[in-house]
PDB file as gemmi writes it, atoms N, CA and C in Angstrom:
CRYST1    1.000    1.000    1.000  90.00  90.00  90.00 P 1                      
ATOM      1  N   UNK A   1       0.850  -1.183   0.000  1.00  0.00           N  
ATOM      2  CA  UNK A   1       0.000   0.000   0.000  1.00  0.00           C  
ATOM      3  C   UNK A   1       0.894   1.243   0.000  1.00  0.00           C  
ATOM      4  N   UNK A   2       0.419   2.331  -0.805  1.00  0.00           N  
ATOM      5  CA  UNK A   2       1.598   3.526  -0.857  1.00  0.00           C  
ATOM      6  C   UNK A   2       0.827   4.101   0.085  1.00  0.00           C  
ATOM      7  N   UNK A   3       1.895   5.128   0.455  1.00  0.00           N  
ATOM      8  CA  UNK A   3       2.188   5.559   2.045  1.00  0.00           C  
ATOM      9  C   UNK A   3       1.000   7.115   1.341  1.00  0.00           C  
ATOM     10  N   UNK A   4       0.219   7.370   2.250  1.00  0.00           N  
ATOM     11  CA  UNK A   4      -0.233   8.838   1.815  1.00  0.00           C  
ATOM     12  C   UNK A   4       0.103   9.834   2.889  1.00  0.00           C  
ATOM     13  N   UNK A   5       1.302  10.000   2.889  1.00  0.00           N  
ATOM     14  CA  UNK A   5       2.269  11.138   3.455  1.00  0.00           C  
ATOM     15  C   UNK A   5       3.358  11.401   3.010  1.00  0.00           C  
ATOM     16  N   UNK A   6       3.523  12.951   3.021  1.00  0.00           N  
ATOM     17  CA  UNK A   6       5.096  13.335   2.395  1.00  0.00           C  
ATOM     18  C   UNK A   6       5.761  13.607   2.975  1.00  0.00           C  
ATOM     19  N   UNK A   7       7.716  13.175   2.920  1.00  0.00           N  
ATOM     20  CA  UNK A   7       8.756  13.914   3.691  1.00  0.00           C  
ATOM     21  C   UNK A   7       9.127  15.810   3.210  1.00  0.00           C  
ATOM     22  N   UNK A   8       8.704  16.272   4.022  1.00  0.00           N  
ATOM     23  CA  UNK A   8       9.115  17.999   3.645  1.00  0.00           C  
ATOM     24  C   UNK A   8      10.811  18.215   4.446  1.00  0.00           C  
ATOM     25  N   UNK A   9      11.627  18.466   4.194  1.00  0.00           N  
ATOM     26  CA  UNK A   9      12.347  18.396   4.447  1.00  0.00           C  
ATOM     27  C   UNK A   9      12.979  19.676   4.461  1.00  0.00           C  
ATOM     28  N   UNK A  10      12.416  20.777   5.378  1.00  0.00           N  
ATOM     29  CA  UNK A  10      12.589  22.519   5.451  1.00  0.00           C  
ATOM     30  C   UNK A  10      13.578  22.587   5.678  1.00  0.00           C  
ATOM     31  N   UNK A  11      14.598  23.241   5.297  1.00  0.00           N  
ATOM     32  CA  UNK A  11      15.692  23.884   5.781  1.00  0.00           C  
ATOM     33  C   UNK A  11      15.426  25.298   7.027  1.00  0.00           C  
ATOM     34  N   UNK A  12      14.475  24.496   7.964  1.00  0.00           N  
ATOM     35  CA  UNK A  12      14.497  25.323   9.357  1.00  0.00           C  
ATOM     36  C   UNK A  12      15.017  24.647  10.373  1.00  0.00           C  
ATOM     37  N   UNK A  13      15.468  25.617  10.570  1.00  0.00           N  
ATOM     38  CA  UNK A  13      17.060  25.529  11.112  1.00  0.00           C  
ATOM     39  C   UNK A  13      16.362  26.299  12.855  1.00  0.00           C  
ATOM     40  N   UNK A  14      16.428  25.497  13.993  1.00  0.00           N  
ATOM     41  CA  UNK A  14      15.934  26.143  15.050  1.00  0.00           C  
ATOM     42  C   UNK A  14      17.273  26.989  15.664  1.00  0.00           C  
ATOM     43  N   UNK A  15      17.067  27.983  16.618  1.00  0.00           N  
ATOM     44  CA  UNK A  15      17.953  28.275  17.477  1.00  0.00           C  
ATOM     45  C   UNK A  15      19.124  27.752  18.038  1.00  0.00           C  
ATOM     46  N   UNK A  16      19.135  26.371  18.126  1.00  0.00           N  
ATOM     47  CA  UNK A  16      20.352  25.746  18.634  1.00  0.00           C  
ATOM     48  C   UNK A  16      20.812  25.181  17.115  1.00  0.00           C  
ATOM     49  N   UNK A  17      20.579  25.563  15.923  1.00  0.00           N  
ATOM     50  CA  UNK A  17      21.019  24.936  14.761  1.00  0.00           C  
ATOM     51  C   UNK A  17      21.033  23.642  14.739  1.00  0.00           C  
ATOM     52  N   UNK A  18      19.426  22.851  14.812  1.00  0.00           N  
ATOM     53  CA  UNK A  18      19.092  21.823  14.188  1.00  0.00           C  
ATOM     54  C   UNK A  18      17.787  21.848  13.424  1.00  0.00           C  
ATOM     55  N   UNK A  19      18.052  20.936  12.194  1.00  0.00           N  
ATOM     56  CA  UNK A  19      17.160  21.066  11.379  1.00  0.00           C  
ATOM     57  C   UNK A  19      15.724  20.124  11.944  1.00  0.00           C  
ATOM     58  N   UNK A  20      14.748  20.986  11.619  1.00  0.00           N  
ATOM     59  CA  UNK A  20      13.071  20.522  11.636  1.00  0.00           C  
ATOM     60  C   UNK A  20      12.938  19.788  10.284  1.00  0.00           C  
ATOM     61  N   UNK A  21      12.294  18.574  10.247  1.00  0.00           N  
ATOM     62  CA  UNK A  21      11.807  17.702   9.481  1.00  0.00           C  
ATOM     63  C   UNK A  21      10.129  17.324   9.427  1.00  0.00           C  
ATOM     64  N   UNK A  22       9.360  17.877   8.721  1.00  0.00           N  
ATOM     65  CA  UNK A  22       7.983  17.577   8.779  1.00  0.00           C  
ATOM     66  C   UNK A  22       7.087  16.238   7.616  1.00  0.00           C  
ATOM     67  N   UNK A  23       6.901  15.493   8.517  1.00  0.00           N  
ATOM     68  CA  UNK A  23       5.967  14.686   7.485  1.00  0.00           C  
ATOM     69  C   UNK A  23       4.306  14.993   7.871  1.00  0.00           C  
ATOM     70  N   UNK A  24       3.851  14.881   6.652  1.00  0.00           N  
ATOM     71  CA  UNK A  24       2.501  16.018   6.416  1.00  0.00           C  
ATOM     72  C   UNK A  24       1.206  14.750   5.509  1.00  0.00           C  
ATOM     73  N   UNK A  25       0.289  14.381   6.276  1.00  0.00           N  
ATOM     74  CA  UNK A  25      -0.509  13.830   5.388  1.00  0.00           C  
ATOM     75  C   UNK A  25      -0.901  14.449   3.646  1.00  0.00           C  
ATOM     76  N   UNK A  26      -0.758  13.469   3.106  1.00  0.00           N  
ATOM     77  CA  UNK A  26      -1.255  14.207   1.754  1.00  0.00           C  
ATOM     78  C   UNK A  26      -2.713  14.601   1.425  1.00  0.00           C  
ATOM     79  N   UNK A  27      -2.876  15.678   0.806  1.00  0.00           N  
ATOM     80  CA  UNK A  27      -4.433  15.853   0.495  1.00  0.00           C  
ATOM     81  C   UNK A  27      -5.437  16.258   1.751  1.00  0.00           C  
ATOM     82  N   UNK A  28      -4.728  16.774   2.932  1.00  0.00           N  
ATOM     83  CA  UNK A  28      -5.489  16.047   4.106  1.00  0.00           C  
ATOM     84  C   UNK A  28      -6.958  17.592   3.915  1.00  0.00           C  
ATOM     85  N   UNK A  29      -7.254  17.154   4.833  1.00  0.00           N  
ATOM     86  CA  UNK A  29      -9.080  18.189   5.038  1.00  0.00           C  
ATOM     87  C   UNK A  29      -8.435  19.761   5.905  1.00  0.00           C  
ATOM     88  N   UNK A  30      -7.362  19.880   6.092  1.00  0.00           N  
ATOM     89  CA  UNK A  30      -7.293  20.960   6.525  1.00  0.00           C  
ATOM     90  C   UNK A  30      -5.407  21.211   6.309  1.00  0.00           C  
ATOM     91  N   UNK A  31      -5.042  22.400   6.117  1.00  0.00           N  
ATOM     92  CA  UNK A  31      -3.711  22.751   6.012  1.00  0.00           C  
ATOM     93  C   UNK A  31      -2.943  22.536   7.089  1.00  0.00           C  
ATOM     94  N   UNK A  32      -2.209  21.974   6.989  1.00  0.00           N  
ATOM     95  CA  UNK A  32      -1.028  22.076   8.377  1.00  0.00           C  
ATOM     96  C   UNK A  32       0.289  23.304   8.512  1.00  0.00           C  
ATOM     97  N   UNK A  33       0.475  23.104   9.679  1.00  0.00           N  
ATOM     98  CA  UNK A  33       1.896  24.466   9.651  1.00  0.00           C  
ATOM     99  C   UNK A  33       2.962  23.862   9.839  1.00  0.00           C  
ATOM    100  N   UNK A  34       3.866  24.043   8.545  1.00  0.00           N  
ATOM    101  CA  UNK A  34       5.148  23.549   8.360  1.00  0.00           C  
ATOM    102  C   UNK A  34       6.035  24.312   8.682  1.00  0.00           C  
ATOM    103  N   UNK A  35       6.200  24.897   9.667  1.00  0.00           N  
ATOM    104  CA  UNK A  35       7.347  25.746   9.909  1.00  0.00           C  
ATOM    105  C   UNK A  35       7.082  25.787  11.560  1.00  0.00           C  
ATOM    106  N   UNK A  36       8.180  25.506  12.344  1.00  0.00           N  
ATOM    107  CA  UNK A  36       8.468  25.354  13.668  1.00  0.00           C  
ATOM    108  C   UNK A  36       7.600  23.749  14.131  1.00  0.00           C  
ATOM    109  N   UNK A  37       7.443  23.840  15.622  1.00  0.00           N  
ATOM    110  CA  UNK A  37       6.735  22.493  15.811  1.00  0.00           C  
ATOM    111  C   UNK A  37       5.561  22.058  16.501  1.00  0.00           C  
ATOM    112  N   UNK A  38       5.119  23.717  16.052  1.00  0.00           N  
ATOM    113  CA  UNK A  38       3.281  23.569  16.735  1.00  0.00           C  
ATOM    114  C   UNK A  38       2.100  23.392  15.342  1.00  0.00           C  
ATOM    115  N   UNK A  39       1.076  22.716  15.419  1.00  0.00           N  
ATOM    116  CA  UNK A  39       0.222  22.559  14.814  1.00  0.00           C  
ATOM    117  C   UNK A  39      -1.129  22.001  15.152  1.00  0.00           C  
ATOM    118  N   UNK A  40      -2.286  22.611  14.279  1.00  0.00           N  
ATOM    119  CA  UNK A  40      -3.517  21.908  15.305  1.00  0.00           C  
ATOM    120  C   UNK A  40      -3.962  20.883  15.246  1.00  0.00           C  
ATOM    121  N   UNK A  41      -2.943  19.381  14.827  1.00  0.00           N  
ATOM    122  CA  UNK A  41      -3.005  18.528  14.663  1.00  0.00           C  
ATOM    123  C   UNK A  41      -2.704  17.818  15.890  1.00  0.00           C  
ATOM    124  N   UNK A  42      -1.873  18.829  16.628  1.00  0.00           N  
ATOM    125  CA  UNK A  42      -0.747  18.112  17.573  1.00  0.00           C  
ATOM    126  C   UNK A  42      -0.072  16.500  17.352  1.00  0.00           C  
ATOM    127  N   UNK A  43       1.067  17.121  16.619  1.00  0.00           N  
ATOM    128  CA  UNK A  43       2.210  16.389  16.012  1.00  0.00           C  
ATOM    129  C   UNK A  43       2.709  15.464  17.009  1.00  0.00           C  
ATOM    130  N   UNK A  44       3.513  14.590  16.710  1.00  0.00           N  
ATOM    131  CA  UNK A  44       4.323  14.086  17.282  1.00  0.00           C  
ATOM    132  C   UNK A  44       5.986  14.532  16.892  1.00  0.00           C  
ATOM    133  N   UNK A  45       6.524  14.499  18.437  1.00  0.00           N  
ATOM    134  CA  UNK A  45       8.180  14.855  17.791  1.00  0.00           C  
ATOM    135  C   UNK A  45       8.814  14.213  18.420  1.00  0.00           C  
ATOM    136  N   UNK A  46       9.573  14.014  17.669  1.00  0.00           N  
ATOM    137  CA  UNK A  46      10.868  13.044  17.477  1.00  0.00           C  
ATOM    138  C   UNK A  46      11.865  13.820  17.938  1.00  0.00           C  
ATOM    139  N   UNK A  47      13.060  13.899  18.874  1.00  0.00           N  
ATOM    140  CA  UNK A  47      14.441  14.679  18.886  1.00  0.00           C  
ATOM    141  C   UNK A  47      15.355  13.431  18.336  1.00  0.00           C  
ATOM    142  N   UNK A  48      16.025  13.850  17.074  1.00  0.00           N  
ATOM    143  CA  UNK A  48      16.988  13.343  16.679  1.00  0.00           C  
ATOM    144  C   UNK A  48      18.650  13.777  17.040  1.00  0.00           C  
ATOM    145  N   UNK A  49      19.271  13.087  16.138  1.00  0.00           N  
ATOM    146  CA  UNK A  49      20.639  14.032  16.401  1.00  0.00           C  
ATOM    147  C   UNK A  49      20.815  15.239  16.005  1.00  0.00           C  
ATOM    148  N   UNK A  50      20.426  15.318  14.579  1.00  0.00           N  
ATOM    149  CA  UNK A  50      20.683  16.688  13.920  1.00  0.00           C  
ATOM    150  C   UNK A  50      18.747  17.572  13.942  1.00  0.00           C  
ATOM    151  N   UNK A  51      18.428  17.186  14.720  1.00  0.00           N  
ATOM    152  CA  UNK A  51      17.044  17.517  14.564  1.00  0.00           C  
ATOM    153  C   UNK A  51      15.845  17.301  14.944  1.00  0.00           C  
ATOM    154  N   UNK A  52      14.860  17.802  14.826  1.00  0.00           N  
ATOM    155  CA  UNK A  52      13.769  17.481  15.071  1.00  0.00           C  
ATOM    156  C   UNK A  52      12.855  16.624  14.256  1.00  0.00           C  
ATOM    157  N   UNK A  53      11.653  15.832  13.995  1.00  0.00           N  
ATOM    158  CA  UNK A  53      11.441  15.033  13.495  1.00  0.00           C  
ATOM    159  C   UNK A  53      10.420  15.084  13.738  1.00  0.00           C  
ATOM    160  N   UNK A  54       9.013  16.213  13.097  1.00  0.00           N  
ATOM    161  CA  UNK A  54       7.772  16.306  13.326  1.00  0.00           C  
ATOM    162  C   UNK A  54       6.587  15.744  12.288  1.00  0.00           C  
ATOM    163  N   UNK A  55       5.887  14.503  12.993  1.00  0.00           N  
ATOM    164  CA  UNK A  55       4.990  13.619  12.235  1.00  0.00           C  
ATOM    165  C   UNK A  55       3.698  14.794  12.351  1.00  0.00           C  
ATOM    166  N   UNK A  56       3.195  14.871  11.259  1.00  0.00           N  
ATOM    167  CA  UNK A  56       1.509  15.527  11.842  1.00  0.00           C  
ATOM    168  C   UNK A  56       0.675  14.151  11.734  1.00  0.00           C  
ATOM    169  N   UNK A  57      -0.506  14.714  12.081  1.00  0.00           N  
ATOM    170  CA  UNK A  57      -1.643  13.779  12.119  1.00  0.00           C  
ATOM    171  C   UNK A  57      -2.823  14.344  11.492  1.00  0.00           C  
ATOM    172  N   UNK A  58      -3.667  13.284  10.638  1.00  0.00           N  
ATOM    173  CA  UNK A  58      -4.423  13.638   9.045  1.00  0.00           C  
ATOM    174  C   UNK A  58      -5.858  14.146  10.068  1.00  0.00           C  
ATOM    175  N   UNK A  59      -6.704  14.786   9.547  1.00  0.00           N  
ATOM    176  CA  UNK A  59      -7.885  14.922  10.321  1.00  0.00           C  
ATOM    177  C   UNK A  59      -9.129  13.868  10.036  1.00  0.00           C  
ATOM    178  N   UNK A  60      -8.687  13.143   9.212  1.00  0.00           N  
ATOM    179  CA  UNK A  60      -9.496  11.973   8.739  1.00  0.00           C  
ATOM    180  C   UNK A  60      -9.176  11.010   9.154  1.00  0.00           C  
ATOM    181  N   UNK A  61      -8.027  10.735   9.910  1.00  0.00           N  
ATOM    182  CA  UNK A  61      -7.767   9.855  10.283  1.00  0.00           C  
ATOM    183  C   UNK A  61      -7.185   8.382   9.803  1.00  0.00           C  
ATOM    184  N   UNK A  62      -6.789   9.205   9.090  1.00  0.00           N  
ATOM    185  CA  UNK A  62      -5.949   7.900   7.910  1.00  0.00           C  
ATOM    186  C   UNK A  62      -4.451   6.753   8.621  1.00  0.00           C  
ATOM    187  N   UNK A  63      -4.095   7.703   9.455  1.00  0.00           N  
ATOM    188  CA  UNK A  63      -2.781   6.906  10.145  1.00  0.00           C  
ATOM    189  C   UNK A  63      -3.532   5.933  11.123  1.00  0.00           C  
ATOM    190  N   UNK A  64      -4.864   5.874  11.222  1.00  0.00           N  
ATOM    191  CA  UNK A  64      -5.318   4.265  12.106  1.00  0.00           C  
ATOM    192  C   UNK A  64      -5.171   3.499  11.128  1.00  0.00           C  
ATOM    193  N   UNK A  65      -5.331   3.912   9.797  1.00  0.00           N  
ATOM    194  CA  UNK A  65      -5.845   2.638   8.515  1.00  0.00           C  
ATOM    195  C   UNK A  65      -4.337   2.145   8.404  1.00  0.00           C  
ATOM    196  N   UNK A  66      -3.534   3.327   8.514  1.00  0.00           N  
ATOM    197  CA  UNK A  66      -1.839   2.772   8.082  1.00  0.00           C  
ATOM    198  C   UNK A  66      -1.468   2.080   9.329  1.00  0.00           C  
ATOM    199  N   UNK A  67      -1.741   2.150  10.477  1.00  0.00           N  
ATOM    200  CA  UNK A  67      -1.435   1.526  11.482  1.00  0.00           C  
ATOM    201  C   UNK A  67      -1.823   0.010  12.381  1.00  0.00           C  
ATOM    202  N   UNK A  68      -3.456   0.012  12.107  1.00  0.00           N  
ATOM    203  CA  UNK A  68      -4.077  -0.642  12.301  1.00  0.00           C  
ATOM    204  C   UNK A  68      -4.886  -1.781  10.883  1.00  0.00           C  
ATOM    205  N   UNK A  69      -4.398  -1.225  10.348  1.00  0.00           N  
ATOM    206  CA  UNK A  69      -4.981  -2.114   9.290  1.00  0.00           C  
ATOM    207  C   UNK A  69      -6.867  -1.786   8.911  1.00  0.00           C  
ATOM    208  N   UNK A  70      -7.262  -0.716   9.797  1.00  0.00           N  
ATOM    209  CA  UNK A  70      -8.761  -0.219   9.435  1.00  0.00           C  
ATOM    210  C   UNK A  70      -9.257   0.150   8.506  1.00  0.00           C  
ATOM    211  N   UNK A  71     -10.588  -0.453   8.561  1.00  0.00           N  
ATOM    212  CA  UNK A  71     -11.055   0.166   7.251  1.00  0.00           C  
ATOM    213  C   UNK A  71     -12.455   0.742   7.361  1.00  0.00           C  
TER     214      UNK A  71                                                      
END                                                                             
């Protein structure tokens, strides 16, 4: 099954100079904010080495179907 989310890969660069990484449902029912690591999705984040690592979440709810196998 193809994945319906994209890697955005911003060159934002936080205060301590690490890069933010956003994956963003595709198509989803409402716009998300790709820049810093708040959204009204309330994301999940990841601290990596070089970065941050912010998943959003679809408002339809598509990451149970990718997760759970739902339909």
């Amino acid at each position: 099954m193809a994945s319906r989310r994209r890697l955005r890969p911003w060159k934002d660069v936080t205060h301590d100079g690490l890069q933010t990484v956003h994956v963003v449902p595709v198509n989803d029912l409402r716009a998300h904010r790709e820049r810093g690591t708040s959204c009204w999705c309330d994301p999940k984040l990841e601290r990596l080495d070089r970065g941050v690592l912010v998943t959003h979440n679809s408002m339809d709810g598509r990451e149970l179907i990718e997760k759970f196998g739902l339909m």
